[in-house]
C-alpha positions in Angstrom: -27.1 0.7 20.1 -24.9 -1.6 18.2 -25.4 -2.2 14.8 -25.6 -5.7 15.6 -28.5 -5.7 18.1 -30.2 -3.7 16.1 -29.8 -5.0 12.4 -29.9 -9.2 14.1 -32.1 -9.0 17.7 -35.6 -9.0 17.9 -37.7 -5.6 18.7 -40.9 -7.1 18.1 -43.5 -9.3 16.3 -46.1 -8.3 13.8 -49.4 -10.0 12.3 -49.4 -9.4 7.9 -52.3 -9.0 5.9 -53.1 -12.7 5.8 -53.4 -13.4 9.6 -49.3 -14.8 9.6 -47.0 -12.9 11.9 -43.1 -12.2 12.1 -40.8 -10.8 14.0 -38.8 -7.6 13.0 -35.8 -6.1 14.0 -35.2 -2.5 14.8 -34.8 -0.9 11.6 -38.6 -2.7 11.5 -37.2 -5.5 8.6 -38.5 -9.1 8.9 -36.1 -11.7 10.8 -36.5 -15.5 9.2 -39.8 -16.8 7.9 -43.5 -15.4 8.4 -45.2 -18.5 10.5 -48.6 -18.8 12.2 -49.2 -19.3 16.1 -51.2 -22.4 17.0 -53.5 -20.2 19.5 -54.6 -16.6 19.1 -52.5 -14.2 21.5 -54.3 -13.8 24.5 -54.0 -10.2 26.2 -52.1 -11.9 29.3 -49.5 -12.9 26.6 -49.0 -9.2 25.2 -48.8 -8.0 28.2 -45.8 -10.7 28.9 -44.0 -10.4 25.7 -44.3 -6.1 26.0 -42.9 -4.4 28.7 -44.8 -1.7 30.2 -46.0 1.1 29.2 -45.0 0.0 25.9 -48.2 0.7 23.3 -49.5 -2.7 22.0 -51.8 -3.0 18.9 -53.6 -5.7 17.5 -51.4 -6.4 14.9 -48.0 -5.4 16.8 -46.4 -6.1 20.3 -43.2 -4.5 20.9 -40.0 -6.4 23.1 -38.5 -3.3 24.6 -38.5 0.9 24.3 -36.0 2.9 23.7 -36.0 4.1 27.7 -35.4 0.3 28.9 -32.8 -0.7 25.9 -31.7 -4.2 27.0 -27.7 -3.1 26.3 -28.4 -0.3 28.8 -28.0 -2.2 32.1 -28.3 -6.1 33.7 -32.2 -5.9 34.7 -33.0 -4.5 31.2 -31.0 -7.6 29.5 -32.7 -10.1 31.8 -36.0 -8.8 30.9 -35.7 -8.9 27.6 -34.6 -11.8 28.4 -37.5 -13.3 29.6 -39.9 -11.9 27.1 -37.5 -13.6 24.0 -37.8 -16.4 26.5 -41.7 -16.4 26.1 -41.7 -15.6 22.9 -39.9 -19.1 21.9 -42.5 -20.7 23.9 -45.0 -20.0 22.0 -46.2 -22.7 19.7 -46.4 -22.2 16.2 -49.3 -23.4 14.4 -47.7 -26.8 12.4 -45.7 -27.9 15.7 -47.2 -30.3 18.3 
């Protein structure tokens, strides 16, 4: 893995002590700002941002494993893909 993927590319997103989340990067360090989302994640919304059998917690949802990387092959990208794509979609809780 590239030390750029894994130093500047999401791996997943993480709720702190006061209910804000963020997203961290492989070596599990913050990327940007903590920020709220404008609706509690829903299960169906784990289960799109994580791909399976990646573990979830209730605090944590992970982007990819180790077994699927997303520099390991097209399908792996493009899913990742999607799930960064789903991610942004997400509203945060000051937007409109």
């Amino acid at each position: 893995m590239s030390k750029i993927f894994r130093q500047c590319m999401p791996y997943g997103i993480r709720r702190n002590e006061n209910d804000s989340w963020e997203v961290f990067n492989r070596d599990y360090k913050p990327l940007g700002e903590p920020f709220f989302f404008k609706r509690s994640l829903t299960q169906a919304t784990r289960d799109a941002l994580a791909p399976p059998p990646v573990t979830q917690r209730e605090d944590s949802v992970w982007l990819y494993n180790d077994i699927e990387h997303p520099t390991s092959s097209l399908a792996n990208w493009e899913a990742y893909s999607q799930r960064l794509k789903r991610l942004a979609s997400l509203k945060m809780k000051d937007e409109r």
